[in-house]
C-alpha positions as CSV (number, residue, x, y, z in Angstrom):
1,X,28.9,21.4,13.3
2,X,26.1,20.3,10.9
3,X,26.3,17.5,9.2
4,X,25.1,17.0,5.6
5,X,22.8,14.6,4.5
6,X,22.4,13.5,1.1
7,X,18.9,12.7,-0.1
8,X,17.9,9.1,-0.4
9,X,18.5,6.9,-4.2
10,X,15.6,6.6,-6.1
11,X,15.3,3.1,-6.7
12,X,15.9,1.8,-10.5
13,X,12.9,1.3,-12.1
14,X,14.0,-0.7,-15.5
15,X,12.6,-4.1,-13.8
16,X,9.3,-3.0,-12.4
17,X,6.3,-4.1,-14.0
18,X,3.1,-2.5,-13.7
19,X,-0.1,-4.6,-12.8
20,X,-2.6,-5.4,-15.4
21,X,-6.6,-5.4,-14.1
22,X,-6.9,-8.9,-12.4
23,X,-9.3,-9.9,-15.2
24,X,-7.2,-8.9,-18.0
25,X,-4.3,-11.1,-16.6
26,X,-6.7,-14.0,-15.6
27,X,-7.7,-14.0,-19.4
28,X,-4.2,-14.7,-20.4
29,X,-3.7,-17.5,-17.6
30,X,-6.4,-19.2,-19.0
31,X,-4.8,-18.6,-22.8
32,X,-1.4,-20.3,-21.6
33,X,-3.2,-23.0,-19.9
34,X,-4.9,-23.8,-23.7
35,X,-1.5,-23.9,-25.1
36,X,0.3,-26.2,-22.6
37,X,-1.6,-28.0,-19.4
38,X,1.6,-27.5,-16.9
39,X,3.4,-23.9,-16.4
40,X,6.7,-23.7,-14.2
41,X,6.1,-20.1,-12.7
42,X,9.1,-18.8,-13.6
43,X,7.8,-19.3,-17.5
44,X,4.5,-17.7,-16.6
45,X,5.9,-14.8,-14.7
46,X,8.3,-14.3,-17.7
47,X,5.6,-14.6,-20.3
48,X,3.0,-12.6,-18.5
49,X,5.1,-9.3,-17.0
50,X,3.6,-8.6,-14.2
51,X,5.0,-8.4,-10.6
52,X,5.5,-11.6,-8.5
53,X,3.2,-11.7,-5.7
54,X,0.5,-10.2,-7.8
55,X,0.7,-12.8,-10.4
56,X,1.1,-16.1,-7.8
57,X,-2.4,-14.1,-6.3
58,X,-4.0,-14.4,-9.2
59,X,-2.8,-17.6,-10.3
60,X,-3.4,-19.1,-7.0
61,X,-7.6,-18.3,-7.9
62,X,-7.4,-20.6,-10.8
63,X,-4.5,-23.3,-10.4
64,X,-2.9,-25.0,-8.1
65,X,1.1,-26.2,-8.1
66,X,1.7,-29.7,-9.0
67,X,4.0,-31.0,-5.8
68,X,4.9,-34.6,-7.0
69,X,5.1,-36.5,-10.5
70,X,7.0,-35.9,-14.1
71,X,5.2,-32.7,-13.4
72,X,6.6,-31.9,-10.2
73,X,6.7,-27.7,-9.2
74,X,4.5,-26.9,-11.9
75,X,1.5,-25.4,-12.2
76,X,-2.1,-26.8,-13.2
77,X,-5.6,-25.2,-13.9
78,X,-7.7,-26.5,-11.1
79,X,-10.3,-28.6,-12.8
80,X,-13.2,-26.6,-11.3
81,X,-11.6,-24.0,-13.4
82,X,-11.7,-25.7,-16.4
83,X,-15.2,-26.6,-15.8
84,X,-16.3,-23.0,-15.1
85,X,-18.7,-20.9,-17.3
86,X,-16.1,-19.2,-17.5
87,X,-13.5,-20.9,-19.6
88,X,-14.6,-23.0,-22.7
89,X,-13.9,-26.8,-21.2
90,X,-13.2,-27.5,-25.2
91,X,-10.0,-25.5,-25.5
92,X,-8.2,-26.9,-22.8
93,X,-8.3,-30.9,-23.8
94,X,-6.3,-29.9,-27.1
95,X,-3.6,-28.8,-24.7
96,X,-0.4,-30.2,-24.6
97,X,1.3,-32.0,-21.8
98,X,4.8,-31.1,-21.8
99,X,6.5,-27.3,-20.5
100,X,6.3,-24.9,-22.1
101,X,9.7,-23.3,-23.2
102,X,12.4,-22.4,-20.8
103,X,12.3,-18.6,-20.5
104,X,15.8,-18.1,-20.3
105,X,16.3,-20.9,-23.3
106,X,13.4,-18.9,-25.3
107,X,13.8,-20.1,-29.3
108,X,12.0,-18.0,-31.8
109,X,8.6,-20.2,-31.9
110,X,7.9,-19.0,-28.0
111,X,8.8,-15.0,-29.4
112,X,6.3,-16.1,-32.6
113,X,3.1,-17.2,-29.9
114,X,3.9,-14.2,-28.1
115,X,3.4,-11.8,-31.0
116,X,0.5,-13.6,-31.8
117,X,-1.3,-12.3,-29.7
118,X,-1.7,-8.8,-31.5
119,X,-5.6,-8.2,-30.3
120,X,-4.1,-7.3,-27.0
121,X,-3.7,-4.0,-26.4
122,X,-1.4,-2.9,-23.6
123,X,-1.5,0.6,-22.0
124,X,1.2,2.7,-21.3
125,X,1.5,3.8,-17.9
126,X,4.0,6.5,-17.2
């Protein structure tokens, strides 16, 4: 008797994200460091799109996670990257010390910054 198999699920792909270039997302690390000094990486990975691993990668290169304080589990540009040719030192003093907005608690300022942001072009990857 021969059995039947039935062929393996494609897996759902309505949550992937697709990676950007490594430069293209570091460019928009350093823009949400300008608008607030600490990032919970939940916010980040919610603002940014891209997948997990790839992003905490990347992230890692520039920032480092705040383990103790009123900033506790956040994250912080590294102050060598701050100094960097790089990234203007300028923009980042001007920004703010609090969190940015919760990403599951997003008002419409936080959807307002993120269409903002209309010089970046996005490809579409089918």
């Amino acid at each position: 008797m021969q059995q039947v198999t039935k062929p393996p699920k494609a897996k759902a792909q309505e949550n992937k994200t697709t990676r950007m270039p490594q430069n293209e997302l570091l460019d928009l690390i350093y823009q949400c460091f300008r608008e607030h000094k600490y990032w919970p990486f939940k916010t980040l990975k919610a603002r940014l799109r891209q997948p997990e691993a790839y992003l905490k990668q990347t992230l890692e290169m520039v920032a480092h996670l705040v383990k103790s304080g009123d900033f506790a589990m956040t994250w912080e540009l590294k102050p060598e990257a701050k100094e960097s040719s790089y990234a203007d030192a300028l923009a980042y003093k001007d920004a703010k010390e609090e969190l940015p907005p919760d990403p599951g608690n997003v008002d419409e300022d936080f959807e307002e910054d993120a269409s903002d942001n209309e010089d970046v072009q996005f490809e579409n990857v089918v």
